[in-house]
Backbone as CSV, one residue per row, in Angstrom:
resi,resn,N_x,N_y,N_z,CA_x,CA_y,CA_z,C_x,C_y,C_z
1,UNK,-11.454,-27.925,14.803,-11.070,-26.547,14.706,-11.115,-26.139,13.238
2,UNK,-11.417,-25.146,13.280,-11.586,-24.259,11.515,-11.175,-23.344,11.604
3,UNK,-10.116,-22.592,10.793,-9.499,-21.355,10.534,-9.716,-20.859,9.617
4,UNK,-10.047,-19.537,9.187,-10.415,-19.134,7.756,-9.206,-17.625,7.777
5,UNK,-8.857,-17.873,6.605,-7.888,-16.343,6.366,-8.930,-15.362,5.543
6,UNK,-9.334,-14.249,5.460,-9.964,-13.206,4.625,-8.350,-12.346,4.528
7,UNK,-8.585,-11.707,3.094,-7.293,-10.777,2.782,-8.241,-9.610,2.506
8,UNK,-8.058,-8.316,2.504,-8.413,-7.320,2.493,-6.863,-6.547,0.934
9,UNK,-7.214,-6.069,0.525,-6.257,-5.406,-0.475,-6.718,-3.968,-0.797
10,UNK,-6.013,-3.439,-0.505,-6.226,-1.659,-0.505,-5.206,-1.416,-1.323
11,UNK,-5.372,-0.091,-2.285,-4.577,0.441,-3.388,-4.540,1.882,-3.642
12,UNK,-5.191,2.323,-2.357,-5.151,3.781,-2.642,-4.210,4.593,-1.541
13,UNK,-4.087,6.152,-1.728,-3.034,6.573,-0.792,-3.461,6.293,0.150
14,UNK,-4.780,6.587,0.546,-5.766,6.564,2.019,-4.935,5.968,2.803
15,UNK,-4.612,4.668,2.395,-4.883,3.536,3.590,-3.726,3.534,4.240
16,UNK,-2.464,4.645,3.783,-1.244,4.452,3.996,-1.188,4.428,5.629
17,UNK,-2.313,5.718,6.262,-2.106,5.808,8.004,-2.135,4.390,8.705
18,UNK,-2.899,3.206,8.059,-3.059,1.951,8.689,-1.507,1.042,9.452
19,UNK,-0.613,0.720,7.945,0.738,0.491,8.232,1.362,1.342,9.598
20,UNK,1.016,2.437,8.902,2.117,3.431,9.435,1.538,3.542,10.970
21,UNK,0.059,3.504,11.429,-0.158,3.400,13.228,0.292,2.171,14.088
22,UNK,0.164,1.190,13.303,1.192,-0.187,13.365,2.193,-0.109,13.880
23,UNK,3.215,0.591,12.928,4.248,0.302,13.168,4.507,1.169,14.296
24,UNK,4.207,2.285,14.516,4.230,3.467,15.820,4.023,2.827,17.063
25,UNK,2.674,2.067,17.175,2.823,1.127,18.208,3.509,-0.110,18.283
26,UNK,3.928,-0.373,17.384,4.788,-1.650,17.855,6.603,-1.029,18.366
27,UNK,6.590,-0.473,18.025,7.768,0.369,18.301,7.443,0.945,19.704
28,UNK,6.689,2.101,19.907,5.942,1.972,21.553,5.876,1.099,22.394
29,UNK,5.653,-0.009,21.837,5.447,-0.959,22.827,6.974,-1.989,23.144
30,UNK,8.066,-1.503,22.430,9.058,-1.894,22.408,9.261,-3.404,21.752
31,UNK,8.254,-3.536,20.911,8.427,-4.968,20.190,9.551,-5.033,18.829
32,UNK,9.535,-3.764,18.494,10.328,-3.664,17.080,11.245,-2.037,17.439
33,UNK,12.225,-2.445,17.069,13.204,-0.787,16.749,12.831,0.424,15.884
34,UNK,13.366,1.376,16.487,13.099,2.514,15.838,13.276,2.488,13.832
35,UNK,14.360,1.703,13.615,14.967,1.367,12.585,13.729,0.234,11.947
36,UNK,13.489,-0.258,12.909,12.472,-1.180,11.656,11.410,-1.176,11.249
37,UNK,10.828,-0.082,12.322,9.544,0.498,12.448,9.175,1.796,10.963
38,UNK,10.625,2.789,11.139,10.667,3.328,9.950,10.926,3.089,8.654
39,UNK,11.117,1.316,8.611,11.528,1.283,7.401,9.977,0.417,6.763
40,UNK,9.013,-0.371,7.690,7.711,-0.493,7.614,7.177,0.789,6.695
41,UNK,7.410,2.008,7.448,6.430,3.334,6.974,7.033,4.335,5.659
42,UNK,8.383,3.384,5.352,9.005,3.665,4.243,8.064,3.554,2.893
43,UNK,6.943,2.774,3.078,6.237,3.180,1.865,5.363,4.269,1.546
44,UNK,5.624,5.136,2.666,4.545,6.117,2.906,4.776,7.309,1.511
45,UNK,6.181,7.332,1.027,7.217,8.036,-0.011,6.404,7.746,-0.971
46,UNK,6.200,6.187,-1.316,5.785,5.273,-2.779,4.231,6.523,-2.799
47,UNK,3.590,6.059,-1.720,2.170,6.695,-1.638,1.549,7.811,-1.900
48,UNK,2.995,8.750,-2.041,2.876,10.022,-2.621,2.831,9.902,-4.108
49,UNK,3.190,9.072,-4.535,2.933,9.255,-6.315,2.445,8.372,-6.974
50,UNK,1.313,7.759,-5.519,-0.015,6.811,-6.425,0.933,5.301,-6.551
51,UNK,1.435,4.575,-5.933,1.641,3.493,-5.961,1.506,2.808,-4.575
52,UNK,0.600,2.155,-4.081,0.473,1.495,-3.075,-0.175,0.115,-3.428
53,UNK,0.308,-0.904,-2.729,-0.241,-2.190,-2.726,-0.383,-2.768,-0.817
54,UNK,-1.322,-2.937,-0.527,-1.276,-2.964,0.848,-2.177,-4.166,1.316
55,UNK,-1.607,-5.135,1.466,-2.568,-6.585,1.995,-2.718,-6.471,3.428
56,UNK,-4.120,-6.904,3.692,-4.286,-6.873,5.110,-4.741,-7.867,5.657
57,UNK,-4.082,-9.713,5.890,-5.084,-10.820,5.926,-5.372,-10.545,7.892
58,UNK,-6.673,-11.579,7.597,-7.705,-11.114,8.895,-7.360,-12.760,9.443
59,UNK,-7.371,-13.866,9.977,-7.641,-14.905,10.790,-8.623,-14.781,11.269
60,UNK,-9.749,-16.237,11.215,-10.375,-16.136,12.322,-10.256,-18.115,12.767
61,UNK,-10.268,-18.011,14.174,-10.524,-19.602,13.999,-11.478,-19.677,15.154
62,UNK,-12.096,-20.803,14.881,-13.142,-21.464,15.671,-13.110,-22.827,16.153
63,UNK,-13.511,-23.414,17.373,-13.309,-24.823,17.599,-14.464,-24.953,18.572
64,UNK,-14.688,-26.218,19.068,-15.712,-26.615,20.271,-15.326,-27.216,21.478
65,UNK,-15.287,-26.935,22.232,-14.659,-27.965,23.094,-14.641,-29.819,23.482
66,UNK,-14.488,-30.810,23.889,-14.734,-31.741,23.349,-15.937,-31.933,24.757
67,UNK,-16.257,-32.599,24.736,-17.315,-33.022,25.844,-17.082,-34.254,26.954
């Protein structure tokens, strides 16, 4: 089996909707509280005056089956 992580790093306001649809559905879907969901999109404030740091790592893994 092989796993590879890729990170993605975004720094501009743009990317703020990404977090923030996240957290809307995870909250929808009843995985996380209203309370924790808004405090995720609490950086949306920072984003208004040009400070965002936003990591996005990707997984992928691969394996073979054995024979």
């Amino acid at each position: 089996m092989t796993v590879r992580v890729r990170t993605t790093v975004l720094t501009w306001p743009e990317a703020v909707p990404l977090p923030t649809g996240r957290a809307e559905a995870a909250c929808g879907a009843g995985a996380v509280t209203r309370a924790q969901a808004d405090g995720w999109t609490a950086g949306r404030r920072r984003a208004e005056t040009g400070r965002v740091f936003l990591t996005v790592p990707m997984f992928v893994a691969a394996a073979t089956a054995p024979r």
